[in-house]
C-alpha positions as CSV (number, residue, x, y, z in Angstrom):
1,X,28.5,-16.3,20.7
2,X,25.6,-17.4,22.8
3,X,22.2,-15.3,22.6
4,X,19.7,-15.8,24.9
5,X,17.3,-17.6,23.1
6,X,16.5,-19.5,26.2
7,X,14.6,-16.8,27.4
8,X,10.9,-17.9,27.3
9,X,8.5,-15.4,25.5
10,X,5.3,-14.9,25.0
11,X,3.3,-13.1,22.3
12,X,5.9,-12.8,20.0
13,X,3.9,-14.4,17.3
14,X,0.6,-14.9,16.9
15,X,0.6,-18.2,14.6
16,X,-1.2,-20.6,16.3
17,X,1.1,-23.7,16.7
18,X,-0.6,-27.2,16.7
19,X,2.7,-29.0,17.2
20,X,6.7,-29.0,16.7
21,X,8.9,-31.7,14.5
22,X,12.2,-32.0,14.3
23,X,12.8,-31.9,10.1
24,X,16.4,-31.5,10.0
25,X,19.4,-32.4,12.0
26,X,22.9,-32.3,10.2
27,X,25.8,-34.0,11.9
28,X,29.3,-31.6,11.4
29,X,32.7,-32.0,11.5
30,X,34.9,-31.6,14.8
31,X,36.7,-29.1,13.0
32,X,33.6,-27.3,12.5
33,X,33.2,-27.9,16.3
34,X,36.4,-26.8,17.4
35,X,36.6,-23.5,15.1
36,X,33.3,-22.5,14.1
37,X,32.7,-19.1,13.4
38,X,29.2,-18.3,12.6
39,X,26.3,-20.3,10.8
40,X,23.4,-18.5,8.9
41,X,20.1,-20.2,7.1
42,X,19.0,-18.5,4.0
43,X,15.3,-19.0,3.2
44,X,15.1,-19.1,-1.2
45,X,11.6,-18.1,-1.5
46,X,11.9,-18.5,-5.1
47,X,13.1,-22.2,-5.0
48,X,11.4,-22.9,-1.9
49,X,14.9,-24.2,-0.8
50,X,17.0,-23.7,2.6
51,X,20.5,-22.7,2.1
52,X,23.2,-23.4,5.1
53,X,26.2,-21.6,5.8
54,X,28.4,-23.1,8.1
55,X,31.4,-21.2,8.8
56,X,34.9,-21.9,10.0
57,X,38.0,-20.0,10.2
58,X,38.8,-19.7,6.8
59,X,36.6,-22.0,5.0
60,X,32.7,-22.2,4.6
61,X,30.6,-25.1,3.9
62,X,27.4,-24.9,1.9
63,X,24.4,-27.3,2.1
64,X,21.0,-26.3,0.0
65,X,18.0,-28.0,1.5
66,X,14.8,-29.1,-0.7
67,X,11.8,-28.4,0.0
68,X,10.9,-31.7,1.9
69,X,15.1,-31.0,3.5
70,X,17.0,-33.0,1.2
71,X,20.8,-32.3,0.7
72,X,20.5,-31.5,-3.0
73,X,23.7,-29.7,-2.8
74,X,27.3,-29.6,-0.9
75,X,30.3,-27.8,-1.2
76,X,32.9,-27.1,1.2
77,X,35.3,-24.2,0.0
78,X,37.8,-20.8,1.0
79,X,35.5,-18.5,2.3
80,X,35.1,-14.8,1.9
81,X,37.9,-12.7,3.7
82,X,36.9,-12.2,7.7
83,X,35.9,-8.3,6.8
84,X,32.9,-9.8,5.2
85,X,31.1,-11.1,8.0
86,X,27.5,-9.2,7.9
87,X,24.7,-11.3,6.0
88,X,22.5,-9.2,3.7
89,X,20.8,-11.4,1.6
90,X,20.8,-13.2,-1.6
91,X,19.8,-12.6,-5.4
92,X,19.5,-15.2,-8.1
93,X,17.2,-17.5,-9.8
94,X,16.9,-20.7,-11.9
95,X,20.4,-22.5,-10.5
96,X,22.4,-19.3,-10.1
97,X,22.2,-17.6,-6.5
98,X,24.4,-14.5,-4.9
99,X,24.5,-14.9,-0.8
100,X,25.9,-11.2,0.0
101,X,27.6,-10.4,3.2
102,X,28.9,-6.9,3.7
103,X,31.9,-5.2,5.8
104,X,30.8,-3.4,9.0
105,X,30.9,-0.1,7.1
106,X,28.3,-2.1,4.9
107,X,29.9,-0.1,1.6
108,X,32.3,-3.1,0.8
109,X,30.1,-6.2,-0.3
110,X,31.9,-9.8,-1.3
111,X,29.1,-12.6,-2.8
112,X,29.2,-16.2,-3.0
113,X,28.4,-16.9,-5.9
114,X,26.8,-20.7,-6.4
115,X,25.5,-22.5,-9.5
116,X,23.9,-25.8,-8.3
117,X,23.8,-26.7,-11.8
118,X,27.3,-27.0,-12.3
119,X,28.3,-27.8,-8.5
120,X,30.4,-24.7,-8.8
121,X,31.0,-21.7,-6.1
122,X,32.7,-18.4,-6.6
123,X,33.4,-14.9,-5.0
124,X,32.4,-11.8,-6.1
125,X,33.2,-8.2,-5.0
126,X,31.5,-5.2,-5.7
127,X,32.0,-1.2,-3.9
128,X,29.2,1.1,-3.0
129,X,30.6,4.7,-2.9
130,X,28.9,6.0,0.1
131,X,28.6,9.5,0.5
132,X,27.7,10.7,4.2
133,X,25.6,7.5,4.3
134,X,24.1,5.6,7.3
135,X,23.6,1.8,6.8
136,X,19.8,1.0,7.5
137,X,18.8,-2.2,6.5
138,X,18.7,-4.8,3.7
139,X,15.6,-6.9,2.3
140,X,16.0,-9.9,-0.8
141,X,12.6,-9.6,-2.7
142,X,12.1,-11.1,-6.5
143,X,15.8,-12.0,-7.5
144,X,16.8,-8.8,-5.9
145,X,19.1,-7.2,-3.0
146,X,18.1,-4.1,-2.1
147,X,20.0,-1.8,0.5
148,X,18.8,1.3,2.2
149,X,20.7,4.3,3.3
150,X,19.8,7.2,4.7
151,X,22.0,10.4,3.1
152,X,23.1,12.0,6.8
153,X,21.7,14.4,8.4
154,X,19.2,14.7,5.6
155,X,15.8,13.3,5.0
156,X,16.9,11.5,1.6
157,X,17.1,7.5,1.4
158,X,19.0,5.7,-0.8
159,X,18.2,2.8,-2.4
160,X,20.9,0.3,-3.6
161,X,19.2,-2.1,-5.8
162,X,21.4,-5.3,-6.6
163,X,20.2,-8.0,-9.1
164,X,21.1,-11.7,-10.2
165,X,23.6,-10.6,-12.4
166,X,25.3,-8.3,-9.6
167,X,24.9,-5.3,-11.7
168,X,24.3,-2.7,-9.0
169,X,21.6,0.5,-9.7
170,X,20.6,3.4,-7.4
171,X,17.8,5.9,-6.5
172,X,17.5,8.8,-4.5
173,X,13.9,9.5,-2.2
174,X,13.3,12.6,-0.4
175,X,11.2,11.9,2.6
176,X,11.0,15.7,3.4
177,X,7.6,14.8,4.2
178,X,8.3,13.3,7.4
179,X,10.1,16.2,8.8
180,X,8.0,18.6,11.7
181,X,9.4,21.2,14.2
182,X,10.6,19.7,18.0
183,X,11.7,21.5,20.7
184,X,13.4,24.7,20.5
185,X,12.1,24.5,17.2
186,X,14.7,22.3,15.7
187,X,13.7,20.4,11.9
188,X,13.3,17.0,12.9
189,X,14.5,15.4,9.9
190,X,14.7,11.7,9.2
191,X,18.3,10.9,10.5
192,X,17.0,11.5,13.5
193,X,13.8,9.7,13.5
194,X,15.6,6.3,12.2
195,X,18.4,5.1,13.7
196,X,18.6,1.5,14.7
197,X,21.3,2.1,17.2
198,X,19.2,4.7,19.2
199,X,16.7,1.7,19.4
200,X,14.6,4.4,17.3
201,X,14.0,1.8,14.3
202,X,12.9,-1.9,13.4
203,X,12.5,-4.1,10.2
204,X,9.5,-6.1,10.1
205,X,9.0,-8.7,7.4
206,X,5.5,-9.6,6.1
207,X,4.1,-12.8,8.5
208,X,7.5,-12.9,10.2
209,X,7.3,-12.9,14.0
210,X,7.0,-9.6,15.4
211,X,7.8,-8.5,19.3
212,X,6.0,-5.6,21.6
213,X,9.6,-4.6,22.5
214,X,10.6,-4.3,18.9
215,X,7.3,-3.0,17.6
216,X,7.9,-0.2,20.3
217,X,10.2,1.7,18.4
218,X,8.8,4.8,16.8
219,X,9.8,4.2,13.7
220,X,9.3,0.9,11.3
221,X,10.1,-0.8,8.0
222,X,7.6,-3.2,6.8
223,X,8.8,-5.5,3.6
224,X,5.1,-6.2,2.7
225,X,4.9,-8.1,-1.1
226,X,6.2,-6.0,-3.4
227,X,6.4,-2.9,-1.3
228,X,8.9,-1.5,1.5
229,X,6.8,0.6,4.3
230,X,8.1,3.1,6.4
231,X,6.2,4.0,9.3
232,X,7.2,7.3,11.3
233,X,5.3,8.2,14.6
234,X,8.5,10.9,16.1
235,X,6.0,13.6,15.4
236,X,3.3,14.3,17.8
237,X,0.2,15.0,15.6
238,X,0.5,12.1,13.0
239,X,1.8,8.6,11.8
240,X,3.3,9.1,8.4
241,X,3.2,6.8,6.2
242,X,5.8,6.3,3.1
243,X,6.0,3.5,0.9
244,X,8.4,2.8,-2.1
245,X,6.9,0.3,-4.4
246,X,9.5,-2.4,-5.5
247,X,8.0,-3.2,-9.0
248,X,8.2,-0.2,-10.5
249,X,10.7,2.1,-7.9
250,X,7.8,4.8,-7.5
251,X,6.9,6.5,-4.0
252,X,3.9,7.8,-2.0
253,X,3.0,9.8,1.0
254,X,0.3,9.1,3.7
255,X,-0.6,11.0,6.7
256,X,-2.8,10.1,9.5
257,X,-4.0,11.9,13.0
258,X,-2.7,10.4,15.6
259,X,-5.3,9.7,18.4
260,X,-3.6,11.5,21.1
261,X,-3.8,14.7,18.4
262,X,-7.3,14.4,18.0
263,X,-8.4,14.0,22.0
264,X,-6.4,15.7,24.9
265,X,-5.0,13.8,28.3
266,X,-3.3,11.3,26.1
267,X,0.5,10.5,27.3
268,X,1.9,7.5,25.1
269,X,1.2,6.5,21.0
270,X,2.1,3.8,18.9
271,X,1.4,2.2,15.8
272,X,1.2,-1.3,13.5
273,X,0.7,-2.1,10.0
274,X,-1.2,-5.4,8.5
275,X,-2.4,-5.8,5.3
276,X,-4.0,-3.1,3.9
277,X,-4.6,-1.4,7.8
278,X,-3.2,0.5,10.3
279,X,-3.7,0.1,14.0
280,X,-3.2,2.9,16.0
281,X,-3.0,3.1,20.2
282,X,-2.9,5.9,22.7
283,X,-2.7,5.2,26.4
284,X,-2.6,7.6,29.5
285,X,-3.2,6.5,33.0
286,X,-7.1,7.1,32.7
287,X,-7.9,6.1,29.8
288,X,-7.2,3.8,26.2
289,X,-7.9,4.2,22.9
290,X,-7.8,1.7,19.5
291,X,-8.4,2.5,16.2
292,X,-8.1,0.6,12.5
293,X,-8.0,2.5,9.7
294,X,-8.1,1.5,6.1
295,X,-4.9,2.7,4.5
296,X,-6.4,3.5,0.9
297,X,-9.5,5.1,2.1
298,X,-8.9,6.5,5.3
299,X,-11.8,5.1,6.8
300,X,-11.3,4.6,10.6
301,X,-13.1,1.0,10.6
302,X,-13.2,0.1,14.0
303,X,-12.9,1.9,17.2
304,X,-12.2,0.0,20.8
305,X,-11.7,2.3,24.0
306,X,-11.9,2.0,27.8
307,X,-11.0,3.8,31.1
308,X,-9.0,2.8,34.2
309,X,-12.3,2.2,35.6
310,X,-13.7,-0.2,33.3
311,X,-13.3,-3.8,32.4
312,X,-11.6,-4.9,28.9
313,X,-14.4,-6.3,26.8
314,X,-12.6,-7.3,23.8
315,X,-9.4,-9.1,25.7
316,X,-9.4,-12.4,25.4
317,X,-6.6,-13.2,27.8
318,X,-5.8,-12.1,31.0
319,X,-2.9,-9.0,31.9
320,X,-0.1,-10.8,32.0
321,X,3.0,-9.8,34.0
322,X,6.0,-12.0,32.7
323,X,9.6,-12.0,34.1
324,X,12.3,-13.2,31.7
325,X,15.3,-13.2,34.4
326,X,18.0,-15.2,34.0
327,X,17.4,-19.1,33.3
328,X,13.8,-19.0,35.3
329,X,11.2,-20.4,33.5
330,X,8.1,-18.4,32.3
331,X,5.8,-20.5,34.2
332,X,7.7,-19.7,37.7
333,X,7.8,-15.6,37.2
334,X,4.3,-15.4,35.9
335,X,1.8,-12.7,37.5
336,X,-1.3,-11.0,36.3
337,X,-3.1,-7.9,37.0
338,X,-7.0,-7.5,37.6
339,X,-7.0,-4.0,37.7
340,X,-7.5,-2.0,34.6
341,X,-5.8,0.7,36.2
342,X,-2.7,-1.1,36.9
343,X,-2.4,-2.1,33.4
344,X,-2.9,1.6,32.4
345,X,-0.2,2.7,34.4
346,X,2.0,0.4,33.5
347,X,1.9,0.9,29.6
348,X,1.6,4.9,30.1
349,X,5.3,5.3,29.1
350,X,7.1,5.9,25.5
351,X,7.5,1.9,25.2
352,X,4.0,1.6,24.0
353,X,3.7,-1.4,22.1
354,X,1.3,-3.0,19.4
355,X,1.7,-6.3,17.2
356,X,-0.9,-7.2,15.2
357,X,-1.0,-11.0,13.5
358,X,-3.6,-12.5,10.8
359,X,-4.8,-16.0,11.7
360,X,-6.9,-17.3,8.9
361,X,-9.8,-14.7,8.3
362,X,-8.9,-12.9,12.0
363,X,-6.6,-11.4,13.6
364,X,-4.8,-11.4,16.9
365,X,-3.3,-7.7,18.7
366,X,-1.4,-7.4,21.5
367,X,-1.2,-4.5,23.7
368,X,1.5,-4.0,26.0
369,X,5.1,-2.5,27.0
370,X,8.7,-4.1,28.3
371,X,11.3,-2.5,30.3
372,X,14.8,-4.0,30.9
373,X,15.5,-5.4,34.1
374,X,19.1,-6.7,35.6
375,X,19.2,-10.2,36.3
376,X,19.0,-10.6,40.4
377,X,17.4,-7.4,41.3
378,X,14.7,-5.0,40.6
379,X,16.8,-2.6,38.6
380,X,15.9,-1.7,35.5
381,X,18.6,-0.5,32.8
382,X,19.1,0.1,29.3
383,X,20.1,-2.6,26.8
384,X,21.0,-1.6,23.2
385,X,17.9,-4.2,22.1
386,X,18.6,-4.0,18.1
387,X,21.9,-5.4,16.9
388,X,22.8,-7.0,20.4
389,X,22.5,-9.8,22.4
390,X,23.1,-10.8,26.1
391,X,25.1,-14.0,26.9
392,X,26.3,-14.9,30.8
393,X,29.4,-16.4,30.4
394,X,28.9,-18.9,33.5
395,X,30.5,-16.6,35.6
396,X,27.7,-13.9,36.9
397,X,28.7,-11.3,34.9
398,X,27.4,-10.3,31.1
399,X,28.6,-9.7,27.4
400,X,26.9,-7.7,25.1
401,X,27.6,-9.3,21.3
402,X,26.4,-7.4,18.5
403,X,24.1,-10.1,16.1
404,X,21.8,-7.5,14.3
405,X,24.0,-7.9,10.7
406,X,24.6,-11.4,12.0
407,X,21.6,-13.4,10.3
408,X,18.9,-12.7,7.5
409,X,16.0,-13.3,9.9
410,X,14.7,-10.5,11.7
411,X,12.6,-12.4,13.3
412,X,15.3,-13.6,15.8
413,X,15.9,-10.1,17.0
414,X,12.2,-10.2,17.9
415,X,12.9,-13.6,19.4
416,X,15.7,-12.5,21.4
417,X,14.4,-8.8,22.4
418,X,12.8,-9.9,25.8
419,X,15.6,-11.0,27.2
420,X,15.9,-9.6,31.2
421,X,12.8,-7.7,30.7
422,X,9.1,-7.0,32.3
423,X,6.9,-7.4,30.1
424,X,3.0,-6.8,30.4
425,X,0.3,-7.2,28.0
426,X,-3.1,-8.6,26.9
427,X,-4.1,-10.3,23.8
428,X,-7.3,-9.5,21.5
429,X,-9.2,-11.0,18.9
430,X,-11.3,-9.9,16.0
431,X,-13.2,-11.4,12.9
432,X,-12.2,-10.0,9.2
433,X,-14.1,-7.2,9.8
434,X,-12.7,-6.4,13.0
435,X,-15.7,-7.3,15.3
436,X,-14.6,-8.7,18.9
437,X,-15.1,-12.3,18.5
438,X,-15.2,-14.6,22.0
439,X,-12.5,-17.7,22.8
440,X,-9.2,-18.0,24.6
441,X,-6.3,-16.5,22.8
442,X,-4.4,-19.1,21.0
443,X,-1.0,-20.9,21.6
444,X,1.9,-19.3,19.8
445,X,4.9,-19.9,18.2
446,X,7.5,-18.7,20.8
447,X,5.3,-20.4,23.9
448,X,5.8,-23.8,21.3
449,X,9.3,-23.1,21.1
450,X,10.3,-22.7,24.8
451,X,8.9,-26.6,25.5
452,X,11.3,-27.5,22.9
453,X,13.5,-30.3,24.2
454,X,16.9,-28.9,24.1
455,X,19.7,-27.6,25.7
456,X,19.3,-23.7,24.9
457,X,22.4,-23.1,26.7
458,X,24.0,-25.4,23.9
459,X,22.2,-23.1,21.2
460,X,23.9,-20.9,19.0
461,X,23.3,-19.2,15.6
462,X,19.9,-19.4,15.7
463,X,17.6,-18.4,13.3
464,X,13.7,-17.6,13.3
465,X,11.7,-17.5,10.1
466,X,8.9,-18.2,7.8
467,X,9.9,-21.2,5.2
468,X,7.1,-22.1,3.0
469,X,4.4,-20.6,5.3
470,X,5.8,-22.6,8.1
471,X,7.4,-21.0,11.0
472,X,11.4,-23.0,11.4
473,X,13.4,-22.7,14.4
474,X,17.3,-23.5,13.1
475,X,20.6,-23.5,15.5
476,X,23.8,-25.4,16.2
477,X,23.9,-27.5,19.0
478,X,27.1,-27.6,19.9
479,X,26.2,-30.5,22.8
480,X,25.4,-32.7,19.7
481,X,27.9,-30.5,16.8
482,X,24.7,-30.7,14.7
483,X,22.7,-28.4,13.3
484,X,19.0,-28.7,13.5
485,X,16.2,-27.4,11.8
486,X,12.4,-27.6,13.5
487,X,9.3,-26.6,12.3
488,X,6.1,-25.5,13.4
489,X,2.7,-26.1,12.3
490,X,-0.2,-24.1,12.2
């Protein structure tokens, strides 16, 4: 399986990136070579340790990484049976860890279970009776797996919460709260607002890398600390807010007026949440509007705005116009527009984006949108963006791979989202306090990791995340059959 993480983007992150190095690089077997299956990299917060998966057909070899990327650990075993073959997560602490993969039905979950203290590995199986239950996403936080469900076609989430022990517990949420009337009056109700096949949904994790494309969807998870976020902007009058907090299981309900709700003539929303904030965009053809609001007070604290005939004050980059088409470099399919009008027109659809990044005591946003666009031509199609890549198999034509239960790090899908797309967007930043500050938008992580000297045609199983509040780059290089590890400094 070959994604396309050759594609060069821009803007996916905002980290500013002083550098690249090379930390890691693993040397594998030929057998591992000739019949690899899949390799995943597990970031262990807790131990601040890498764990490597490498697997073949019916074995799996485990390496754990310190924290400076010392083998402190190898084992090469019988893996799980080929069913399980969809990475969740891990729980664990002190020298006992759980990596979970799941069956495609995601009810049927087998764990690796390793104790690094007694160099010992062994599989686990536990059963989740689902009942008229949609697989939604999974998130490791504190020792802890937890998997959410939504109860179809209800507004009800279900959260599977395993621990280090595998001992498996459950709770039920009502998010009736989210529900408002469409058209002919139909009760929108949260199976239909959240469905990451429908493209309608998107897990975002803390600082991890986040993409306009995938921050487009109307409907978001944040993992933020102790806390999962779900964002909801289906309904035209508000952005709801619902937040389940991990420590002690409770829940709570926020509300806010959207900006197209509270002035007529706008055509397109969107929304992003940082911190303790939420950033809020409308766009028509004439006109833009910006808004941060604290999230505990309600206080709109800033407020940005202009018209189709106005300049951008608080840019600080110019309209970009990038082409990812095929194997073309960024640099060759680069335009930019002058106009504010064009740049209005162009985001006045339902792929409105925002991402919004803290860099020290500011922050970086990007506005902008993406459509899909078929290498060779000016046609634009639809490409199922979450839970699928593209690969060209040499011979013109395409394969669509499904990858989205395929790694722990979201971050990838974010990585991988702009592949055969136009995108077009600006960069801002602000001070702590939200103020336009002046200076050139910074490098980023992604426009780093396109200079990178490899083969990307050679790259596979790639993985995007933050280790140790350092942005790493991991894939096999099958040119080499090695698997390397780069990081990125701020």
């Amino acid at each position: 399986m070959k994604n396309l993480s050759f594609i060069l983007l821009l803007f996916l992150s905002v980290h500013i990136c002083n550098g690249q190095q090379l930390v890691k690089e693993i040397s594998l077997s030929e057998t591992f070579s000739k019949a690899h299956k899949n390799a995943f990299t597990v970031p262990i917060d807790s131990k601040e340790s890498l764990l490597l998966l490498f697997k073949e057909k019916d074995s799996i070899t485990t390496q754990l990484l310190s924290s400076d990327y010392q083998i402190t650990f190898s084992n090469k075993q019988e893996g799980l049976p080929s069913s399980y073959k969809n990475l969740l997560g891990y729980t664990g602490k002190d020298q006992t860890y759980n990596v979970l993969f799941s069956n495609n039905k995601h009810n049927k979950i087998g764990a690796l279970t390793y104790n690094f203290e007694t160099n010992s590995v062994s599989h686990n199986f536990l059963k989740l009776e689902f009942k008229n239950e949609k697989f939604i996403s999974s998130v490791s936080h504190n020792h802890k797996l937890y998997i959410i469900t939504n109860v179809v076609p209800s507004s009800y989430i279900k959260l599977y919460i395993i621990d280090e022990s595998l001992q498996l517990k459950s709770k039920v949420y009502s998010f009736k709260d989210i529900e408002y009337i469409g058209e002919k009056f139909a009760t929108m109700k949260l199976s239909k607002q959240i469905d990451p096949i429908k493209e309608k949904f998107q897990l975002i994790r803390n600082q991890e890398i986040s993409s306009i494309k995938q921050s487009a969807k109307s409907s978001k998870l944040y993992h933020r600390d102790d806390t999962l976020v779900f964002t909801f902007d289906e309904d035209p009058s508000a952005t709801k807010v619902c937040t389940i907090h991990l420590n002690d299981l409770s829940y709570d309900f926020q509300s806010f007026e959207k900006l197209s709700h509270q002035q007529k003539g706008f055509k397109s929303d969107n929304s992003f949440l940082l911190d303790n904030h939420l950033f809020q965009v409308a766009a028509s053809r004439k006109k833009f509007l910006f808004t941060i609001t604290d999230l505990t007070t309600k206080e709109v604290i800033k407020t940005y705005s202009f018209t189709k005939n106005d300049s951008i004050t608080f840019k600080n980059a110019p309209i970009y116009v990038d082409r990812f088409i095929g194997y073309k470099k960024r640099d060759s399919s680069i335009t930019r527009f002058k106009e504010t009008s064009r740049f209005l027109k162009a985001i006045n659809n339902p792929f409105l984006g925002i991402t919004a990044q803290k860099i020290n005591n500011s922050y970086q946003i990007v506005f902008g949108t993406t459509k899909n666009v078929l290498h060779g031509s000016t046609h634009f199609y639809s490409v199922p963006t979450v839970g699928y890549s593209i690969s060209n198999n040499r011979s013109g034509t395409f394969n669509i791979t499904p990858t989205y239960s395929y790694t722990s790090t979201p971050s990838i899908h974010h990585y991988n989202s702009y592949a055969y797309t136009e995108t077009i967007y600006t960069k801002c930043l602000f001070d702590s306090n939200f103020n336009s500050i002046e200076g050139n938008a910074p490098i980023t992580t992604i426009e780093t990791i396109k200079n990178l000297d490899v083969s990307y045609y050679n790259a596979v199983y790639q993985s995007l995340y933050t280790h140790n509040d350092v942005i790493h780059f991991s894939f096999f290089d099958s040119n080499t059959n090695s698997y390397k590890i780069y990081q990125f400094k701020k």
